[in-house]
C-alpha positions as CSV (number, residue, x, y, z in Angstrom):
1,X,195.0,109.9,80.8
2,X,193.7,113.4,81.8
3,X,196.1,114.9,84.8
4,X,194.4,117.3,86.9
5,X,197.3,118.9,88.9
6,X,198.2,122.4,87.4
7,X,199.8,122.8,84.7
8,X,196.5,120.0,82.9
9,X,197.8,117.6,80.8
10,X,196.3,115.3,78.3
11,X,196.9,111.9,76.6
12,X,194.5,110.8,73.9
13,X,196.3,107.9,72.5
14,X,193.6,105.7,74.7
15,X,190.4,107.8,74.7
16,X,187.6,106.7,71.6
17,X,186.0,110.0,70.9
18,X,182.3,108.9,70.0
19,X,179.5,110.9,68.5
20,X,177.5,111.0,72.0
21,X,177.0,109.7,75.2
22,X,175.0,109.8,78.1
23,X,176.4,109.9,81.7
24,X,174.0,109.8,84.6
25,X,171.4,112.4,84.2
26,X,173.8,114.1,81.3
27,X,173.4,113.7,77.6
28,X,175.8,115.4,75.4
29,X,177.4,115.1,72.1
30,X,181.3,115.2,71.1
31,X,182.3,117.1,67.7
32,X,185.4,117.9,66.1
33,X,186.6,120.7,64.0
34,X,189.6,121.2,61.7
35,X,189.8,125.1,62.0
36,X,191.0,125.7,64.9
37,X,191.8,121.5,65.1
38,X,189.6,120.8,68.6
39,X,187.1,118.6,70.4
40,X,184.1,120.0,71.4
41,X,181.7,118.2,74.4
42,X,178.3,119.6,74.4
43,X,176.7,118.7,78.0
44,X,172.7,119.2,78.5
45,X,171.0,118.1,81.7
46,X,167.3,118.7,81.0
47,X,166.0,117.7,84.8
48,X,165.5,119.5,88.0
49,X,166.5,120.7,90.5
50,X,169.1,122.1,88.2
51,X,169.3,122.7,84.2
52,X,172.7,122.5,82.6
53,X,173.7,123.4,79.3
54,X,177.4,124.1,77.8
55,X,180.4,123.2,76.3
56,X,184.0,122.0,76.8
57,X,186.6,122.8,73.9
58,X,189.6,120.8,73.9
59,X,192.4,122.2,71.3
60,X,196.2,121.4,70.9
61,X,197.2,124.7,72.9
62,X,194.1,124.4,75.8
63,X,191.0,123.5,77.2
64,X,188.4,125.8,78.2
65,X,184.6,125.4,79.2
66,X,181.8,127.4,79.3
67,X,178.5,126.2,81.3
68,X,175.4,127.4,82.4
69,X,173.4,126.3,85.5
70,X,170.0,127.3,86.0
71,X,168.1,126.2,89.0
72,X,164.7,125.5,89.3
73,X,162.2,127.2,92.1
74,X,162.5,124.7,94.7
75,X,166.2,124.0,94.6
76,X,167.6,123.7,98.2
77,X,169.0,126.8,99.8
78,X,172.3,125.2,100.6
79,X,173.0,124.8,96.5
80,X,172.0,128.2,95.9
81,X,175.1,129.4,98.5
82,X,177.5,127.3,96.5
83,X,176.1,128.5,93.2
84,X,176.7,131.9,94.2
85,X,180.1,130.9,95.9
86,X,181.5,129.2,92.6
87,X,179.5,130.6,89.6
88,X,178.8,134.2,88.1
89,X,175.0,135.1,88.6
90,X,173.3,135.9,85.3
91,X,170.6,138.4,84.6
92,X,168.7,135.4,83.6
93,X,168.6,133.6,87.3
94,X,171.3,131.2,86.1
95,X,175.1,130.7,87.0
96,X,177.6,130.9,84.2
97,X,181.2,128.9,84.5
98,X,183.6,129.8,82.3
99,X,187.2,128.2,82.3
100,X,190.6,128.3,80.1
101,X,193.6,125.9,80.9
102,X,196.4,126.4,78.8
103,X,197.7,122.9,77.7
């Protein structure tokens, strides 16, 4: 069970962590660690309009994210106004969006 209303809480006693999947137009990879004890999702989207790349890290104490979003020349207008509205512009062109929940 993942809970999104603040404070985020999770449940994993039903989740089977695999070593990737594929959802939609997203491929990605999970990984686990024993220092510090976390899951790590690896998220790539290699087609256009939009290119994403990034991570999630899920540990005992939070969860935090770090994506980037670059869009390609002939993206629509309208997503570029809610790139800028939600993301930080990079020097690079892209949008980076970076989280941390505590847990």
């Amino acid at each position: 069970m993942i809970n999104l209303h603040s404070p985020i809480r999770f449940s994993t006693s039903n989740i089977l962590v695999s070593n990737s999947l594929n959802i939609g137009v997203f491929n990605g990879k999970i990984t686990s660690t024993s220092t510090p004890l976390s899951y790590q999702l690896s998220l790539t989207n290699p087609s256009t309009p939009l290119m994403m790349t990034g991570y999630s890290v899920l540990t005992a104490h939070e969860l935090s994210s770090n994506y980037q979003v670059n869009p390609s020349d002939n993206v629509a207008s309208e997503l570029i106004t809610l790139l800028d509205l939600l993301g930080k512009k990079l020097q690079n062109g892209g949008y980076g969006f970076n989280t941390r929940y505590p847990i």
